[in-house]
C-alpha positions as CSV (number, residue, x, y, z in Angstrom):
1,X,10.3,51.9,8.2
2,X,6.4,51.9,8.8
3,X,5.1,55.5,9.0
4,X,1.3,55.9,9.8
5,X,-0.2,59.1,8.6
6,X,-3.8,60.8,9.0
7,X,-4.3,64.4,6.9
8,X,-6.6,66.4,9.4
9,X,-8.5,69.8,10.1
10,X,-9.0,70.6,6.1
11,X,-12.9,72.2,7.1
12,X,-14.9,73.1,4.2
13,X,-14.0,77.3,5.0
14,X,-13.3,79.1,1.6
15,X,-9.9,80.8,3.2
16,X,-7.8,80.8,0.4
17,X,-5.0,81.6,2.4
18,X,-4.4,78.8,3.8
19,X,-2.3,76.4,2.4
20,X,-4.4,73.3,2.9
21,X,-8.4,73.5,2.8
22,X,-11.5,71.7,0.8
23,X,-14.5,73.7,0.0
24,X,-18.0,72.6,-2.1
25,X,-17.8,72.8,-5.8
26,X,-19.9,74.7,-7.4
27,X,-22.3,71.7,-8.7
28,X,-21.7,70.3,-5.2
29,X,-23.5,73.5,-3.9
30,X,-26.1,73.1,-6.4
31,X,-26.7,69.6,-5.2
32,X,-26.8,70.3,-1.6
33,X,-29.5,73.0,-2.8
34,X,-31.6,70.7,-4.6
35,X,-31.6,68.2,-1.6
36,X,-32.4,70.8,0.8
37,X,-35.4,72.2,-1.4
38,X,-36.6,68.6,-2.3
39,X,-36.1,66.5,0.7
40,X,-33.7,64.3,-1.0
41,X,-30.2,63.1,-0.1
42,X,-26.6,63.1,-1.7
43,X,-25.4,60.3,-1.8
44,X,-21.7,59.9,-1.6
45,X,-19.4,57.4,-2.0
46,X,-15.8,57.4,-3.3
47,X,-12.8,59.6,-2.2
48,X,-10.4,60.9,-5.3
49,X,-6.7,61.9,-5.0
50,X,-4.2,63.5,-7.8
51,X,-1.4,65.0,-7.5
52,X,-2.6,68.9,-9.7
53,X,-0.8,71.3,-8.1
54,X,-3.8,74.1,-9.2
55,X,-5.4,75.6,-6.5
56,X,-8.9,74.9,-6.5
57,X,-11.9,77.5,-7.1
58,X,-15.0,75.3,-6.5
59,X,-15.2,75.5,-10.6
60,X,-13.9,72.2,-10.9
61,X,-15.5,69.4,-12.0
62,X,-13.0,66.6,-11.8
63,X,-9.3,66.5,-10.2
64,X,-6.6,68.1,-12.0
65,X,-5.0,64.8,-11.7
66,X,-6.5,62.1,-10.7
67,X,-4.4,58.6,-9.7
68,X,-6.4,57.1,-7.8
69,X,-10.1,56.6,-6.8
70,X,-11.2,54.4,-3.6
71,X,-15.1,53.6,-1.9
72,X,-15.5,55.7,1.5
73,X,-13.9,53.4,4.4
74,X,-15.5,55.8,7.2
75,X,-17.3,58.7,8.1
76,X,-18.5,60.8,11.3
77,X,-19.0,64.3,12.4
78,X,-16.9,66.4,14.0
79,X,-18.0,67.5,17.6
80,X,-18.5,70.7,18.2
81,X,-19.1,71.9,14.6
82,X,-22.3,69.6,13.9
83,X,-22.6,70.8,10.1
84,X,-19.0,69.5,9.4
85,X,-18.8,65.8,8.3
86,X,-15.9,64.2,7.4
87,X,-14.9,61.2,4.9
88,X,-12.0,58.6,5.1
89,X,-10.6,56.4,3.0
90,X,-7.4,54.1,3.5
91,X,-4.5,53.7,1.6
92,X,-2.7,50.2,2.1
93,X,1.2,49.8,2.4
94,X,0.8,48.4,-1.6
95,X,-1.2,51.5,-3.4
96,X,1.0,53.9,-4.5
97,X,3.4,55.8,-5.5
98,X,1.8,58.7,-5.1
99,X,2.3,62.6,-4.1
100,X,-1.2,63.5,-2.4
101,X,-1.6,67.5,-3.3
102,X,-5.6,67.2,-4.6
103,X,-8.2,65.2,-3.5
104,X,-12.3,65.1,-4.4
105,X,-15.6,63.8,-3.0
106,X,-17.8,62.3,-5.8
107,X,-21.1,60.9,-5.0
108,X,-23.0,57.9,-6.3
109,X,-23.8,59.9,-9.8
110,X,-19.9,60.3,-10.2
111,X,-20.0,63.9,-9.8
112,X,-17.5,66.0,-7.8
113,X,-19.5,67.3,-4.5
114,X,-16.1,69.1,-2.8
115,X,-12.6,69.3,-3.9
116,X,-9.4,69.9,-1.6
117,X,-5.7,70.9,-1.7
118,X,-3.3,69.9,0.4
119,X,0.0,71.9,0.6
120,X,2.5,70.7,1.4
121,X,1.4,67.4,-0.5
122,X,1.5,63.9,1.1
123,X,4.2,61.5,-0.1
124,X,2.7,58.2,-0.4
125,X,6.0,55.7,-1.0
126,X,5.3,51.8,-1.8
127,X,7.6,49.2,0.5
128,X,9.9,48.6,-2.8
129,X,11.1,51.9,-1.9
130,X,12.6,51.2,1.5
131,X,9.8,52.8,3.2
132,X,6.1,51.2,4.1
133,X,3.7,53.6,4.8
134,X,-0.5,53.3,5.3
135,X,-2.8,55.3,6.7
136,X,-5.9,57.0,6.0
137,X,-6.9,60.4,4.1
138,X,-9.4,62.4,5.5
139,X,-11.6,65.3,4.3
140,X,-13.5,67.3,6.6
141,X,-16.4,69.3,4.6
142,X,-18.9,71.5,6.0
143,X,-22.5,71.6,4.7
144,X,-25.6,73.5,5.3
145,X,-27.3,70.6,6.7
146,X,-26.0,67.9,6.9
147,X,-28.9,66.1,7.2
148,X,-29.1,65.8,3.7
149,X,-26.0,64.4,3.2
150,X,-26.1,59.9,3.1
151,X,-22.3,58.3,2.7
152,X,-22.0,55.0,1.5
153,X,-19.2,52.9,3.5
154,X,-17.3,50.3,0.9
155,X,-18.6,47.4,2.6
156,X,-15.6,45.1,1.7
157,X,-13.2,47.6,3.9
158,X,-11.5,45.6,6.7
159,X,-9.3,47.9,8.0
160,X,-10.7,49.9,11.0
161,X,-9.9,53.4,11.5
162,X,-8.0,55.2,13.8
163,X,-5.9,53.0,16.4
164,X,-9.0,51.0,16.0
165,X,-7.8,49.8,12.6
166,X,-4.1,48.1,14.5
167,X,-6.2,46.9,17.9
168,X,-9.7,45.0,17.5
169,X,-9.0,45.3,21.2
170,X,-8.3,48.8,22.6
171,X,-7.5,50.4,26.1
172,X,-10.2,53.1,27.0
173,X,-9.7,55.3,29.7
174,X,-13.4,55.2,31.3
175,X,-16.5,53.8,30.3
176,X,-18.7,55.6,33.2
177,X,-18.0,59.2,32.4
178,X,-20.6,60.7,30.8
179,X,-18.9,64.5,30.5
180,X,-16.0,65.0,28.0
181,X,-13.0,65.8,29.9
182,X,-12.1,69.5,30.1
183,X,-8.6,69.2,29.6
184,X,-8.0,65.9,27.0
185,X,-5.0,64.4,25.4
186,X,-4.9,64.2,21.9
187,X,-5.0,60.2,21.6
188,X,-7.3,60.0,24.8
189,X,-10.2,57.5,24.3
190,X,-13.3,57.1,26.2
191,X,-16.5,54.5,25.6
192,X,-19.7,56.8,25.7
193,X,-21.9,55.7,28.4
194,X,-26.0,56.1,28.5
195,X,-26.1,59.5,29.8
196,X,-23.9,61.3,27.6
197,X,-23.5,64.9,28.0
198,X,-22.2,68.1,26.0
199,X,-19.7,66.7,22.9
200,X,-21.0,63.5,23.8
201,X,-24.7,63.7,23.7
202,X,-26.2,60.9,22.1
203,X,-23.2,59.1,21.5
204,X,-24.3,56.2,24.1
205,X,-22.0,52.8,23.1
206,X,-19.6,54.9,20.3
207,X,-15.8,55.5,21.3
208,X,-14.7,58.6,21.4
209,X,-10.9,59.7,20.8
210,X,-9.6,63.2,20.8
211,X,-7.8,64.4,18.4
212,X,-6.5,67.8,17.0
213,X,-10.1,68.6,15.2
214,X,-11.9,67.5,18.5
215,X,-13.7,64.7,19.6
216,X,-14.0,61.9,17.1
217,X,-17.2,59.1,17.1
218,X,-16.3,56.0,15.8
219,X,-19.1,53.2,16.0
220,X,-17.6,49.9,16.1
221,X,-18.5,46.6,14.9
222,X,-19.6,44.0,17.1
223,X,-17.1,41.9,18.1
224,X,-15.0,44.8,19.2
225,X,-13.3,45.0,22.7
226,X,-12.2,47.3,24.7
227,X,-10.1,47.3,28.0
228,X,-10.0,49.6,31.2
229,X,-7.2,50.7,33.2
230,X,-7.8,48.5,36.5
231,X,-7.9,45.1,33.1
232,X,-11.3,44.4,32.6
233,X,-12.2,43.5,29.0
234,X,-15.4,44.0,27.5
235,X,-16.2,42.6,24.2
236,X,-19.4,44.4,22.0
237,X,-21.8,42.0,21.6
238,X,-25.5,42.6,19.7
239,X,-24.6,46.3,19.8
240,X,-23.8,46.3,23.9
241,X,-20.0,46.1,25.4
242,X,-20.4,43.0,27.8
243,X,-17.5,42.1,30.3
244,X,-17.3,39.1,28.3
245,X,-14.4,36.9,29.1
246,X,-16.5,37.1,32.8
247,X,-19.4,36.3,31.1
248,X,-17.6,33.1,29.4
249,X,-16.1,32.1,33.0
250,X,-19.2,32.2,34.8
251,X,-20.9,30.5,31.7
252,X,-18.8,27.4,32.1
253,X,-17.9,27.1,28.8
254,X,-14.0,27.1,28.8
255,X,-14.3,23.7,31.4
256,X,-18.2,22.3,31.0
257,X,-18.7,19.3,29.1
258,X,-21.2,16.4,29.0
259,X,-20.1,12.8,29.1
260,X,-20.8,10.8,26.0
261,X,-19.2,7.5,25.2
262,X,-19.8,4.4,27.7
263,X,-20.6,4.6,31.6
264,X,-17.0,3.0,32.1
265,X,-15.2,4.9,28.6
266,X,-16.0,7.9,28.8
267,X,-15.8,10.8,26.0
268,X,-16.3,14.3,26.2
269,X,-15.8,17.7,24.1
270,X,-15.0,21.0,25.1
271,X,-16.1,23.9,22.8
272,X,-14.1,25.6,21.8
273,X,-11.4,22.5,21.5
274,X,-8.1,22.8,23.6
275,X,-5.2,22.8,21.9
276,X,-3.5,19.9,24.2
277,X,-4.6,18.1,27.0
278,X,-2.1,19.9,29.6
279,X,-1.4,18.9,33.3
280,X,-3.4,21.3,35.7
281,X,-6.5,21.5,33.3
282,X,-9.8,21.1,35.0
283,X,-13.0,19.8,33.6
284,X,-16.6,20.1,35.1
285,X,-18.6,16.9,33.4
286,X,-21.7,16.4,33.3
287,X,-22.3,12.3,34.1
288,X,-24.6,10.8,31.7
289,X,-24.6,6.8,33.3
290,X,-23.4,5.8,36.2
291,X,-20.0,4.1,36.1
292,X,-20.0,0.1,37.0
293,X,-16.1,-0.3,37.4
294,X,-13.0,1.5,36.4
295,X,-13.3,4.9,34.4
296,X,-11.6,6.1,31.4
297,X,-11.6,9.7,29.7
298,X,-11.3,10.3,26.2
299,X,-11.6,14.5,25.9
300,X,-12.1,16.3,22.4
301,X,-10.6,12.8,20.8
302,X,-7.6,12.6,22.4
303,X,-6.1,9.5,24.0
304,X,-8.4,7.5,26.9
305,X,-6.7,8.2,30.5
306,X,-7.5,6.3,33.5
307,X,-9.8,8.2,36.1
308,X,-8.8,8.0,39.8
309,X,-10.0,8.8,43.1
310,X,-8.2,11.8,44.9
311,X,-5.8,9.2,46.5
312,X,-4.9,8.0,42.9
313,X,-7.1,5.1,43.1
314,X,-9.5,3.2,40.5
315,X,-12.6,3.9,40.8
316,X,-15.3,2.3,42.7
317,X,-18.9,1.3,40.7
318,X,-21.0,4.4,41.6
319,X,-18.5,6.6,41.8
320,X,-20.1,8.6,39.3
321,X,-24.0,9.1,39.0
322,X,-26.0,9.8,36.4
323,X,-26.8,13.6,36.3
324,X,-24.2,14.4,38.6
325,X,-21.3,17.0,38.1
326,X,-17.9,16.3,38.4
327,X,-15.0,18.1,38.5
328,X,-11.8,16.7,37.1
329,X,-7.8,17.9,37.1
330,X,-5.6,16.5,34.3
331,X,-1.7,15.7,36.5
332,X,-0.1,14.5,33.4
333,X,-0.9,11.3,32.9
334,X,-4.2,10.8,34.3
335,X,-7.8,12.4,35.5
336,X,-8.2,12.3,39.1
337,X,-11.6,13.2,40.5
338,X,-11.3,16.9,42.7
339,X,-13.1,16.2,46.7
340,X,-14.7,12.7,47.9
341,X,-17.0,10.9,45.2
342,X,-20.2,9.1,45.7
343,X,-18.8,5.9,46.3
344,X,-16.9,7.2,49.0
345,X,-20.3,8.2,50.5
346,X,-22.2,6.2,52.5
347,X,-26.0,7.0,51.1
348,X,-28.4,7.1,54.4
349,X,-31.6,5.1,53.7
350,X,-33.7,3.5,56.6
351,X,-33.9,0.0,55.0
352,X,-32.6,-0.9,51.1
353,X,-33.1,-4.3,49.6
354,X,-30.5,-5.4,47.3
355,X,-31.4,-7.8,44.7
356,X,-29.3,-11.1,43.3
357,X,-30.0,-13.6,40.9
358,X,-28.3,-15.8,39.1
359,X,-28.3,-14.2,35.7
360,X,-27.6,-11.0,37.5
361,X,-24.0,-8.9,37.8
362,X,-22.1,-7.8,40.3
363,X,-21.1,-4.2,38.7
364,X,-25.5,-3.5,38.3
365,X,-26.1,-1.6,41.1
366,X,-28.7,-4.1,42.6
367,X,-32.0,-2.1,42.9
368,X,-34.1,-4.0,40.9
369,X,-35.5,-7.5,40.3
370,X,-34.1,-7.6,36.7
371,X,-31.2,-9.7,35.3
372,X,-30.2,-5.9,34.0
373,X,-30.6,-4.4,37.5
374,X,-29.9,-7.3,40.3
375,X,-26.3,-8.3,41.7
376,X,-25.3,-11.9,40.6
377,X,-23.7,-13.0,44.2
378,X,-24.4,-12.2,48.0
379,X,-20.5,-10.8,48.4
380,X,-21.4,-8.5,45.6
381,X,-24.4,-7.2,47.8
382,X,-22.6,-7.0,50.5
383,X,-20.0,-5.3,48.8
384,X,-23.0,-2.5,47.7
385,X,-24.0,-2.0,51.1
386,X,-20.3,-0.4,52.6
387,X,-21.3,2.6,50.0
388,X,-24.7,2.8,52.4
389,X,-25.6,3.6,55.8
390,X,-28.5,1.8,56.9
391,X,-30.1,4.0,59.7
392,X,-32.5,2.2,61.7
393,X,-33.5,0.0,59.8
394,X,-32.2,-3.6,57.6
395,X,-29.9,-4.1,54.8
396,X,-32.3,-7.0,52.7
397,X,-30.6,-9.1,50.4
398,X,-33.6,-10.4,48.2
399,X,-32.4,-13.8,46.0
400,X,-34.8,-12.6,43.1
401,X,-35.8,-15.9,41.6
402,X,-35.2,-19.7,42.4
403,X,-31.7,-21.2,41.7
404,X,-28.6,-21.5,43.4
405,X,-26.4,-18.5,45.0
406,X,-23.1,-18.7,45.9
407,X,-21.6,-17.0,49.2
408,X,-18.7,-15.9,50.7
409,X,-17.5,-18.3,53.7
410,X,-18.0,-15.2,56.2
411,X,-21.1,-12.5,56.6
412,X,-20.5,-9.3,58.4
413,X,-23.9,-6.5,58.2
414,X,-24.6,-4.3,60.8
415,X,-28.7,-5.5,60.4
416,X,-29.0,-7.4,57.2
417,X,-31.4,-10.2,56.2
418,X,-31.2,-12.8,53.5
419,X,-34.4,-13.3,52.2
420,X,-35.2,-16.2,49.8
421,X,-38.9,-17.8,50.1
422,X,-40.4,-18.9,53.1
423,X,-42.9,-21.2,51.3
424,X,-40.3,-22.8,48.8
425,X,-37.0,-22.6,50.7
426,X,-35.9,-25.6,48.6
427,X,-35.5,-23.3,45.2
428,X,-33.1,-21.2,46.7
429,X,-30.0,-22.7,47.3
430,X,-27.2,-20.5,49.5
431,X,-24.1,-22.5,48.5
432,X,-20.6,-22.2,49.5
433,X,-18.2,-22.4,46.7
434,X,-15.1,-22.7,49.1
435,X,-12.7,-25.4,49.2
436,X,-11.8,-25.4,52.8
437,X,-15.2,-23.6,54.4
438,X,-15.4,-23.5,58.1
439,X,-18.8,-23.6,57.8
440,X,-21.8,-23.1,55.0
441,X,-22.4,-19.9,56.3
442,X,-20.4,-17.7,58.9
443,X,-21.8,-14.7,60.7
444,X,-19.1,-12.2,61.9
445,X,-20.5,-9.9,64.3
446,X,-23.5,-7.6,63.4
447,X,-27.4,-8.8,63.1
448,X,-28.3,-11.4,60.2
449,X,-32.0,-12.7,59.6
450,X,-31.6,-15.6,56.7
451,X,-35.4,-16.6,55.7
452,X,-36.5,-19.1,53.4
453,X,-33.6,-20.9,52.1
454,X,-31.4,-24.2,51.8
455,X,-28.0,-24.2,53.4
456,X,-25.7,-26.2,51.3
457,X,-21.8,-26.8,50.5
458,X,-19.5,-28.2,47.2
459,X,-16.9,-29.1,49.3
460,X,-16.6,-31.0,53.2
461,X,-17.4,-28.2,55.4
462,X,-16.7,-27.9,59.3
463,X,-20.4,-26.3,60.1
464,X,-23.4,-25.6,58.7
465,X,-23.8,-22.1,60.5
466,X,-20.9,-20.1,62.5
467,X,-20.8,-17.5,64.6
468,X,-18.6,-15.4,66.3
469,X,-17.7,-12.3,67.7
470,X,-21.1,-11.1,69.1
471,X,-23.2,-12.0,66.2
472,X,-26.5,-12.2,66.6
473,X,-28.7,-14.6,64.0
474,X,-32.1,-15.8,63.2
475,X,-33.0,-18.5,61.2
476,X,-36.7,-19.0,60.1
477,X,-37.9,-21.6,57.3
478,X,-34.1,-22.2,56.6
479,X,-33.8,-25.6,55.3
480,X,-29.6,-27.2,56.7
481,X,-28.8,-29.9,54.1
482,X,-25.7,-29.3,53.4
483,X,-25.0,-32.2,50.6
484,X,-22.0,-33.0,52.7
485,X,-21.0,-34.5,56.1
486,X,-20.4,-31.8,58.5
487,X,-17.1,-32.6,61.0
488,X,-18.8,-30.0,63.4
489,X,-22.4,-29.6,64.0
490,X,-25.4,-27.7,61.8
491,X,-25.7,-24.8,64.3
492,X,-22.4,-23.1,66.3
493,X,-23.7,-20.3,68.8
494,X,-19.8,-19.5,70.0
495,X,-19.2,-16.8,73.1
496,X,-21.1,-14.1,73.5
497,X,-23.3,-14.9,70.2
498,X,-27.0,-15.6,70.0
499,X,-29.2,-18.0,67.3
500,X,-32.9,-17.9,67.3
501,X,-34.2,-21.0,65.3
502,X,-37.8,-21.2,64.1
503,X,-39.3,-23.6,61.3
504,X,-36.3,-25.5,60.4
505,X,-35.4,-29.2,58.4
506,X,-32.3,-30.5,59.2
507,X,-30.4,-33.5,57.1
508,X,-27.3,-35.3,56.7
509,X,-24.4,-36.1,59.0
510,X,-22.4,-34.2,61.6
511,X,-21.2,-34.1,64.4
512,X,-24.0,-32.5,66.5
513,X,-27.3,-30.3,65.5
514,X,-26.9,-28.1,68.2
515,X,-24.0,-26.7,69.6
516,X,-24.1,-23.8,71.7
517,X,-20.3,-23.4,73.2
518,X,-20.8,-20.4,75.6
519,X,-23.2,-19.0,73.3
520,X,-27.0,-19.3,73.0
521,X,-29.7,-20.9,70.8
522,X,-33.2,-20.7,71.0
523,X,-35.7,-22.8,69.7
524,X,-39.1,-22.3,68.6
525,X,-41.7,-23.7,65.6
526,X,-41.2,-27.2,63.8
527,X,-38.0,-28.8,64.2
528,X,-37.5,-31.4,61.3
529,X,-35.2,-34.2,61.2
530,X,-34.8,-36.0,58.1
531,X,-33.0,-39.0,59.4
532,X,-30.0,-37.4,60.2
533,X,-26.7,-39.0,62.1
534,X,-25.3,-37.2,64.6
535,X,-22.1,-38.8,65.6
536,X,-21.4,-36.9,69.2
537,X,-25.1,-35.7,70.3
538,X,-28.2,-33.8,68.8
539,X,-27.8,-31.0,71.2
540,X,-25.3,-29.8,73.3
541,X,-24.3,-27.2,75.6
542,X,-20.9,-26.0,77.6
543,X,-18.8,-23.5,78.6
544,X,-21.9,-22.3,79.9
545,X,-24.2,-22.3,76.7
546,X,-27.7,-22.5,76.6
547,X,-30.1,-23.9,74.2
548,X,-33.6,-23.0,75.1
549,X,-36.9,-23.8,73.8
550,X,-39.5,-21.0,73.5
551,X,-43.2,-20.8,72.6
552,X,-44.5,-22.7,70.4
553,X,-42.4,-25.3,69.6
554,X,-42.3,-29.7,67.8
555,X,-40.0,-32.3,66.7
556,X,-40.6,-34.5,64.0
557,X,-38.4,-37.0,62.4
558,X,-35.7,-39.3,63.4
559,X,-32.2,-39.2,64.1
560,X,-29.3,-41.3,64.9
561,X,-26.7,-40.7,67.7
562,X,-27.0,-39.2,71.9
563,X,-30.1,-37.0,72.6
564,X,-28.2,-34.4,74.1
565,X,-25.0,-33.5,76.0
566,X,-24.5,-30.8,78.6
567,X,-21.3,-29.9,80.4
568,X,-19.3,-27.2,82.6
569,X,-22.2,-25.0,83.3
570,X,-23.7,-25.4,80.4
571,X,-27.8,-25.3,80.0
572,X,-30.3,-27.2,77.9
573,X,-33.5,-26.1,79.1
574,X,-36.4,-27.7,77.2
575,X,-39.4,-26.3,79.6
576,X,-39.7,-30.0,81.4
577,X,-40.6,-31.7,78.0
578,X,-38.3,-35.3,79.3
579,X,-34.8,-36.9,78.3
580,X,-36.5,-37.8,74.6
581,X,-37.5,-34.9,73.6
582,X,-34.6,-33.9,71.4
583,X,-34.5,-37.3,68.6
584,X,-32.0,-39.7,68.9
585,X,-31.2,-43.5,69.6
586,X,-28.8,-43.0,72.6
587,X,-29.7,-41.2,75.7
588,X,-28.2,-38.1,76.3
589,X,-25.5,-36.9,79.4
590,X,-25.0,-34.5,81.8
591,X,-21.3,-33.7,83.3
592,X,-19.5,-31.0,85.4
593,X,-22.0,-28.6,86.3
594,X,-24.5,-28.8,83.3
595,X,-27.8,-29.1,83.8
596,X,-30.9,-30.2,81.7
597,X,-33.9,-29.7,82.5
């Protein structure tokens, strides 16, 4: 059985007839005296108990029976009556045996300041007995002033008072009233707000309980918490109640993090730590690098787990960005990213230039000249560019220094340019790297400007530029030597696709130079041959294609094969320059509708 006991109401009144009561001892009086004339304090500090049965006189100087002697635990006054102070001390479930029936206050010079009786006496069983019982022992003395009256607290007590001492957290029934309730329960408890009135004046930030001598003020520690009816908690904190565990929410410090680790293994640590990793927790982290492939998380030093997209995907590179927050949920087995991340987002520029080189990578993120920064193939630019939305302006693909590039076999940008070096188009190699290539380069729809270049292929290619599907493409200072004999010709314009030619060399074997097969090509600048073969013609035109020659415009060089060939509508239209002017050692022919002119 745990019994909890409190002795109460023994005031300091010399009314012998009651059964319980304390009153001053004589030298206590001549203390309180002393202090009053001198300005001084008395000092007290420990609570005595015995078990005399003599009723006390104020004579005494000691207990009748002393058994045991313990450091003050707390102290207060008692509202209402502002001379009365009273004096606590707790007895744990271990001290004992004892029968309570006398008990003293001494102060710090050991003397006996007020004495008390308590009738009938308290039985204070240890748990060997079948019974555990703890509690505290209170004395309630009045003085003239009590002013002059200083109590030392044992500071090594733990054990709070009241129902403070089971709950570090308590219910309260109000923290904004600031008049004592007319009509309280004993047990009621209230925190004092600023504004205190009547019993409560000047108690701002105390608890108040009532009990059966009145309002008690108890001043807790910090760390304390209290919580209200409607379940708010506040927690004291540097002397102030705070609504804390709001406080901590809005704080972020249950989820916040900052990524540590690599851009692609990332680690992380919540304070305080988790105790598990559980499916459903979510993290905000902070992003420290951007990521450059797939992402791992390693949180408080638990196990890595993969990071997905929202659709349970691997992430993209740039998923995450440096400085960016984002929010995580754990599903058991993996992190998946909350909403749409950055590489799901096109960024809007008006023109971005993407670097490559060959001592570049394809997981940098391409924005600088720098074997660091630039991307090491065209794809892998290309493959940049669907994470951004070019608005108005081009999508540059800058080959950073000289050397040779490899390329996909097809090229699909809304407006994107290939930029090498117009004055030095022989140090920078496009090559295809395909074993079957339709053609050294092919443009798939969109707008492509290739500057300043050499064309070239490992394996037997068909053409040495393709187009389809609407594409329009300009090639300017674009060297086609494609190492290789071509079974097509250098330039395809197919339906509905346009080529604009300007400063261009031209070597090797194929089938034709020019071929525009319902499409159109348009030349303008030096034309170079360097003795190339051509086995059908140099130029030709059908299915209604045109090849056209515009402003400023010269051939030099030889080649070897028909001038030209035109057929079923189509149009070579060379401004009236004669049958020679495209190179050759064959004349060239006109059939079925085409015209040359």
């Amino acid at each position: 059985m745990r019994v909890h006991f409190r002795h109460g109401s023994l005031q300091g009144l010399e009314n012998m007839a009651q059964n319980s009561f304390a009153l001053l001892t004589n030298l206590g009086r001549a203390k309180e005296a002393a202090a009053l004339a001198n300005g001084t304090a008395i000092i007290i500090t420990h609570i005595a108990i015995g078990d005399g049965t003599t009723v006390p006189s104020g004579g005494e100087t000691s207990l009748y029976n002393e058994v045991a002697r313990k450091a003050i635990s707390g102290h207060g006054t008692v509202i209402g009556a502002s001379n009365v102070a009273y004096f606590d001390i707790f007895l744990a479930a271990a001290d004992g045996p004892y029968t309570i029936r006398e008990a003293g206050l001494y102060d710090n010079a050991g003397d006996l300041i007020a004495i008390a009786r308590y009738d009938p006496p308290i039985s204070k069983p240890v748990p060997s007995s079948g019974q555990t019982v703890e509690g505290t022992v209170r004395l309630q003395v009045a003085f003239s002033n009590i002013a002059n009256v200083t109590i030392v607290v044992d500071p090594s007590f733990t054990v709070p008072l009241q129902r403070l001492s089971r709950l570090p957290w308590i219910p309260v029934l109000s923290m904004t009233i600031t008049v004592p309730p007319a009509s309280p329960n004993v047990g009621d408890v209230y925190l004092v707000p600023t504004g205190g009135s009547g019993s409560w004046a000047g108690q701002s930030g105390k608890i108040a309980e009532y009990t059966a001598a009145g309002w008690a003020i108890l001043t807790p520690p910090n760390g304390h918490g209290i919580s209200l009816p409607d379940g708010r908690v506040f927690e004291k904190v540097g002397g102030t109640y705070i609504e804390k565990i709001a406080l901590d929410n809005q704080s972020g410090k249950w989820n916040y993090a900052v990524a540590a680790g690599t851009a692609n293994a990332i680690s992380a640590t919540l304070t305080p730590a988790p105790e598990s990793v559980a499916a459903g927790m979510v993290i905000a982290l902070k992003i420290a690098s951007s990521n450059t492939g797939a992402v791992t998380l390693a949180l408080n030093g638990t196990a890595a787990r993969g990071v997905t997209n929202s659709s349970g995907g691997s992430l993209k590179a740039g998923a995450l960005r440096a400085g960016q927050m984002a929010t995580m949920v754990f599903n058991g087995s993996s992190w998946s990213l909350i909403g749409v991340n950055a590489a799901e987002i096109p960024e809007v520029v008006t023109t971005m230039t993407m670097y490559v080189r060959p001592d570049g990578n394809d997981n940098n993120d391409g924005r600088t000249n720098t074997a660091a920064g630039a991307k090491l193939t065209v794809a892998g630019a290309i493959a940049a560019f669907d994470t951004v939305f070019v608005s108005g302006g081009a999508a540059i693909i800058k080959l950073g220094i000289p050397g040779s590039y490899a390329i996909g076999t097809n090229i699909g940008l809304a407006n994107g340019m290939i930029l090498g070096d117009a004055a030095d188009k022989e140090s920078y190699i496009l090559q295809s790297m395909s074993t079957t290539p339709s053609a050294v380069l092919g443009v798939v729809g969109g707008r492509l400007s290739v500057v300043g270049v050499t064309l070239r292929s490992v394996h037997a290619a068909i053409a040495g530029l393709s187009t389809s599907l609407g594409a329009i493409v300009s090639l300017s200072n674009v060297a086609l030597n494609p190492g290789v004999a071509l079974t097509s010709s250098h330039i395809v314009s197919a339906p509905g696709c346009t080529v604009t030619v300007a400063e261009m060399s031209y070597s090797g074997t194929a089938a034709s130079c020019f071929a525009a097969s319902g499409g159109s090509i348009t030349l303008s600048g030096a034309q170079n041959f360097n003795n190339c073969v051509f086995t059908s013609m140099n130029a030709g035109a059908s299915a209604a294609g045109q090849i056209q020659v515009s402003g400023a415009f010269s051939v030099t060089g030889t080649a070897t094969g028909p001038r030209y060939s035109v057929s079923t509508n189509g149009v070579i239209n060379t401004r009236g320059s004669g049958a020679n002017f495209f190179p050759g050692t064959t004349a060239g022919v006109t059939s079925t509708g085409g015209q040359y002119v």
